[in-house]
DSSP file (Angstrom, degrees, kcal/mol; ACC not computed):
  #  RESIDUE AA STRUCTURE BP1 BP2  ACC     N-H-->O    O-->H-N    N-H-->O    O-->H-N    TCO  KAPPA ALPHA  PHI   PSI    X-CA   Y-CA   Z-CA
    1    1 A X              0   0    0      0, 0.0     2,-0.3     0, 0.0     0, 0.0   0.000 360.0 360.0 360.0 126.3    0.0    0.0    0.0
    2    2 A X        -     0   0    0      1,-0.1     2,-0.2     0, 0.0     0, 0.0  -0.623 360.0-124.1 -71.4 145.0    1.5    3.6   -0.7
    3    3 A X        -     0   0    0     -2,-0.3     2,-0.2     1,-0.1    -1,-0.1  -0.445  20.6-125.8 -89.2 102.1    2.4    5.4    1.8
    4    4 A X        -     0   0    0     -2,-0.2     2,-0.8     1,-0.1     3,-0.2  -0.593  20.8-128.2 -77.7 136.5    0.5    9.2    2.0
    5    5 A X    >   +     0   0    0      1,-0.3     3,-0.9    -2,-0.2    -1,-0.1  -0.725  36.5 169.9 -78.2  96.7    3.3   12.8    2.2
    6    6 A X  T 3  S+     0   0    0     -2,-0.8     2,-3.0     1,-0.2    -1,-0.3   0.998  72.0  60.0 -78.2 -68.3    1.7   14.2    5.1
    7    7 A X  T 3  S+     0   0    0     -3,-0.2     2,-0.3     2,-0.0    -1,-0.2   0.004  74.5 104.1 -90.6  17.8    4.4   16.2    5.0
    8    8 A X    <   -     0   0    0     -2,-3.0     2,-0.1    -3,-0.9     3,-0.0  -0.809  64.4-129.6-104.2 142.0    4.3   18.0    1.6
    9    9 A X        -     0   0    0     -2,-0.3     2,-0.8     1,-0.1    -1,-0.1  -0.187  30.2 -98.1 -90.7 170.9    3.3   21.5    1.7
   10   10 A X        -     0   0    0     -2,-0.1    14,-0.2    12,-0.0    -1,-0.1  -0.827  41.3-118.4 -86.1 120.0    0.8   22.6   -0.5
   11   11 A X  E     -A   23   0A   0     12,-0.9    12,-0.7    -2,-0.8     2,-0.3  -0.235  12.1-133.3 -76.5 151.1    2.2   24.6   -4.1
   12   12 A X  E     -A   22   0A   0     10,-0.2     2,-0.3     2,-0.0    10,-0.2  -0.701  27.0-162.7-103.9 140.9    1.3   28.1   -4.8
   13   13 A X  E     -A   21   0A   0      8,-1.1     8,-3.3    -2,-0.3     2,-0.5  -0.853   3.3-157.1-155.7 122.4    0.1   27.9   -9.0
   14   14 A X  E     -A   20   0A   0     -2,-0.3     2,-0.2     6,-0.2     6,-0.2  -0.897   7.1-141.5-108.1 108.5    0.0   31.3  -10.6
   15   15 A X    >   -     0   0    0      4,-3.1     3,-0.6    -2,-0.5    -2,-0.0  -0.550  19.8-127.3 -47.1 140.2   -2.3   31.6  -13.8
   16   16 A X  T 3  S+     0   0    0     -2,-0.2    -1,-0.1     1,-0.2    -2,-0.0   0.440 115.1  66.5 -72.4   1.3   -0.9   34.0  -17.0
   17   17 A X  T 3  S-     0   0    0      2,-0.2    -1,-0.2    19,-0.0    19,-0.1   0.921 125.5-107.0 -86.9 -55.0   -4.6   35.5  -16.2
   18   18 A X  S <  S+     0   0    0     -3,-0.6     2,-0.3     1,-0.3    -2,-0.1   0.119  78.5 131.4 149.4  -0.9   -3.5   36.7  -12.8
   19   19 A X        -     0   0    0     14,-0.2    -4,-3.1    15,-0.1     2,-0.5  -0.661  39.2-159.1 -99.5 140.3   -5.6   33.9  -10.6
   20   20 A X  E     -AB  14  32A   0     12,-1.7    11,-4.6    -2,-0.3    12,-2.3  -0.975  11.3-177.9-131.6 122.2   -3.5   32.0   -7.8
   21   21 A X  E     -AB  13  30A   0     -8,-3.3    -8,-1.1    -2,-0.5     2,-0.5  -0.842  30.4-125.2-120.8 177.4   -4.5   28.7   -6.4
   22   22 A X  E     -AB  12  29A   0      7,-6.3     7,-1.0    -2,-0.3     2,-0.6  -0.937  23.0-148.2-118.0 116.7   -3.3   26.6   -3.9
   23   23 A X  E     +AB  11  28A   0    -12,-0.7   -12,-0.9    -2,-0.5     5,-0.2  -0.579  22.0 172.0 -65.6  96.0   -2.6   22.7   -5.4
   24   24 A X        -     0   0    0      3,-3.0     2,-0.6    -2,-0.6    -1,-0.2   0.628  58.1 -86.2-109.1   8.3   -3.2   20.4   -2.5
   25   25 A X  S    S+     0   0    0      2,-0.5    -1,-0.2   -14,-0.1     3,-0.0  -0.734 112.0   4.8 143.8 -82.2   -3.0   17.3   -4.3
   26   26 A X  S    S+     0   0    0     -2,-0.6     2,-0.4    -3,-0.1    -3,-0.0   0.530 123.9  63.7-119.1   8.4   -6.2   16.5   -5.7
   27   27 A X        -     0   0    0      2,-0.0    -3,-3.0    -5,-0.0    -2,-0.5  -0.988  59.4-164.0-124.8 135.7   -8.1   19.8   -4.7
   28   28 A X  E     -B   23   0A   0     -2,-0.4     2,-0.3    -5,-0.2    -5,-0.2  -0.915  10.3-160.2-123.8 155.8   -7.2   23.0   -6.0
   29   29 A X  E     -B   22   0A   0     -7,-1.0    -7,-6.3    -2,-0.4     2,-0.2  -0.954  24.6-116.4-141.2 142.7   -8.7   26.4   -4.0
   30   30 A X  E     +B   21   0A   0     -2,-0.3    -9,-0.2    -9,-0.2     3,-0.1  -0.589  40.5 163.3 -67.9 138.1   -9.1   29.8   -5.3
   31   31 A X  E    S+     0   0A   0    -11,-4.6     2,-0.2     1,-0.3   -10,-0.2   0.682  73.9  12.1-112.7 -23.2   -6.7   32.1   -3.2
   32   32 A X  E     -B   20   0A   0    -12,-2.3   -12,-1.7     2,-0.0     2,-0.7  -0.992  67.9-163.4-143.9  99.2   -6.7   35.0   -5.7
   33   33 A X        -     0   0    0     -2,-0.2     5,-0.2   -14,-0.2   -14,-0.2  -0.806  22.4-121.2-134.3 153.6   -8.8   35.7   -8.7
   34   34 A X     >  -     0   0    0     -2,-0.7     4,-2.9     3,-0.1     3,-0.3   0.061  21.9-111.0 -68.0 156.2   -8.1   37.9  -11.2
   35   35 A X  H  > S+     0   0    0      1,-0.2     4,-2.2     2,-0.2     5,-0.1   0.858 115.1  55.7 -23.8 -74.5  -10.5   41.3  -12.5
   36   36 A X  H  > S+     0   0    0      1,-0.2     4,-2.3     2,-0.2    -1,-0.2   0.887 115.9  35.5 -50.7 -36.6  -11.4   39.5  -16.1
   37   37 A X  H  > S+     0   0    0     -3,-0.3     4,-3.4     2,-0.2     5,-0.2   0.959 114.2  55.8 -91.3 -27.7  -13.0   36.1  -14.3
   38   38 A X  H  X S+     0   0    0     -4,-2.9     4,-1.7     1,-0.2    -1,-0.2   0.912 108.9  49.9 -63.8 -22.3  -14.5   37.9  -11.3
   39   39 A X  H  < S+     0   0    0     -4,-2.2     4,-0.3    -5,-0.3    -1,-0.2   0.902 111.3  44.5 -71.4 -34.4  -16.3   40.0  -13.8
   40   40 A X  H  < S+     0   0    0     -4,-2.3     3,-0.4     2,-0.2    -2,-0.2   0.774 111.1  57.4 -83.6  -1.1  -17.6   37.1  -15.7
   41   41 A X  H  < S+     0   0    0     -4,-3.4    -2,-0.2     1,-0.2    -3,-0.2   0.997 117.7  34.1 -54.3 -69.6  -18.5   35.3  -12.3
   42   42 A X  S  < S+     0   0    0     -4,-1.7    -1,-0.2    -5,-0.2    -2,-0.2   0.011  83.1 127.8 -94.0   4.4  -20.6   38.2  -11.4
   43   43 A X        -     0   0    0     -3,-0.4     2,-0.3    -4,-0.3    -4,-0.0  -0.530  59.6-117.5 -92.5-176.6  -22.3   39.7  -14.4
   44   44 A X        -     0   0    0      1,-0.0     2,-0.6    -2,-0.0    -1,-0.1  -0.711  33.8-140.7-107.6 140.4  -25.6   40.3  -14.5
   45   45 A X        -     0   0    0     -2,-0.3     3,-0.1     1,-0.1    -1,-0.0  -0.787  21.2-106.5-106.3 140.8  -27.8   38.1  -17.5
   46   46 A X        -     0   0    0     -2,-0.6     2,-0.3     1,-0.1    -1,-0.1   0.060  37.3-108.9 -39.2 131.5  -30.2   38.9  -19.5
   47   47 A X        -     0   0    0      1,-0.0     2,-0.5     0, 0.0    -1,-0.1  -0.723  31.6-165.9 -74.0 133.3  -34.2   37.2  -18.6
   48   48 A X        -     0   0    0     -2,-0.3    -1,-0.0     1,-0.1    -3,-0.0  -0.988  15.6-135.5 -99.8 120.8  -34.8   34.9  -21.2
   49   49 A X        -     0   0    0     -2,-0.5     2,-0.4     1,-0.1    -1,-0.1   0.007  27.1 -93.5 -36.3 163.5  -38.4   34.1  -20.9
   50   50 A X        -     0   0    0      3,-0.0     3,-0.1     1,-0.0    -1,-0.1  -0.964  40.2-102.0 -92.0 130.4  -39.6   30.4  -21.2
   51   51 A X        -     0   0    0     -2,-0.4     2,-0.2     1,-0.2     3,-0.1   0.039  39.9-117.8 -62.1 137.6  -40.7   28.7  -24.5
   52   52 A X        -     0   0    0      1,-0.1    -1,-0.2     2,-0.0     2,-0.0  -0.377  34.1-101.6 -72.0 136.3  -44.4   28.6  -24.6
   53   53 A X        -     0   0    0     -2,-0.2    -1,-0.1     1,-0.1    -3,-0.0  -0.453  28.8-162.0 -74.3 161.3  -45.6   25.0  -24.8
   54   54 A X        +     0   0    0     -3,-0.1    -1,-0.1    -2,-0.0    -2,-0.0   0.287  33.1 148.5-125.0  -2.4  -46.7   24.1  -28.5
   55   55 A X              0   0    0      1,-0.2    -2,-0.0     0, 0.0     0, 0.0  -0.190 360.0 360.0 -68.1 151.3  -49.1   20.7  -27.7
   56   56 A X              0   0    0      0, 0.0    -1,-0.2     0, 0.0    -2,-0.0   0.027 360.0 360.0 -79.4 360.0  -51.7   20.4  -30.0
Protein backbone atom coordinates (compact mmCIF):
# COMPACT_ATOMS: atom_id res chain seq x y z
CA UNK A 1 0.00 0.00 0.00
CA UNK A 2 1.46 3.65 -0.67
CA UNK A 3 2.37 5.45 1.75
CA UNK A 4 0.53 9.20 1.96
CA UNK A 5 3.30 12.76 2.17
CA UNK A 6 1.68 14.21 5.13
CA UNK A 7 4.35 16.17 5.02
CA UNK A 8 4.30 18.01 1.60
CA UNK A 9 3.27 21.51 1.74
CA UNK A 10 0.78 22.59 -0.47
CA UNK A 11 2.19 24.59 -4.09
CA UNK A 12 1.28 28.10 -4.82
CA UNK A 13 0.07 27.92 -8.95
CA UNK A 14 0.02 31.30 -10.58
CA UNK A 15 -2.34 31.64 -13.82
CA UNK A 16 -0.91 33.96 -16.95
CA UNK A 17 -4.60 35.51 -16.20
CA UNK A 18 -3.48 36.74 -12.81
CA UNK A 19 -5.60 33.86 -10.58
CA UNK A 20 -3.52 32.04 -7.83
CA UNK A 21 -4.53 28.68 -6.37
CA UNK A 22 -3.26 26.60 -3.93
CA UNK A 23 -2.57 22.69 -5.41
CA UNK A 24 -3.15 20.45 -2.54
CA UNK A 25 -2.96 17.30 -4.32
CA UNK A 26 -6.20 16.49 -5.69
CA UNK A 27 -8.13 19.81 -4.68
CA UNK A 28 -7.23 23.03 -5.98
CA UNK A 29 -8.74 26.35 -3.97
CA UNK A 30 -9.06 29.76 -5.30
CA UNK A 31 -6.71 32.12 -3.15
CA UNK A 32 -6.70 35.00 -5.67
CA UNK A 33 -8.78 35.69 -8.72
CA UNK A 34 -8.09 37.86 -11.18
CA UNK A 35 -10.52 41.26 -12.51
CA UNK A 36 -11.44 39.49 -16.10
CA UNK A 37 -12.98 36.12 -14.28
CA UNK A 38 -14.49 37.89 -11.31
CA UNK A 39 -16.31 39.96 -13.75
CA UNK A 40 -17.57 37.09 -15.71
CA UNK A 41 -18.47 35.30 -12.30
CA UNK A 42 -20.60 38.18 -11.40
CA UNK A 43 -22.31 39.73 -14.43
CA UNK A 44 -25.65 40.26 -14.53
CA UNK A 45 -27.78 38.13 -17.54
CA UNK A 46 -30.24 38.95 -19.46
CA UNK A 47 -34.21 37.22 -18.55
CA UNK A 48 -34.82 34.86 -21.17
CA UNK A 49 -38.40 34.08 -20.92
CA UNK A 50 -39.59 30.35 -21.17
CA UNK A 51 -40.70 28.75 -24.45
CA UNK A 52 -44.35 28.59 -24.58
CA UNK A 53 -45.64 25.03 -24.76
CA UNK A 54 -46.70 24.11 -28.51
CA UNK A 55 -49.11 20.74 -27.75
CA UNK A 56 -51.69 20.37 -30.02
Amino acid sequence: MAEKDSDQMPKMVTLPCGCVYQDKGWLLTRIKECEHHRRKRTQKRLYKPKAECVRP
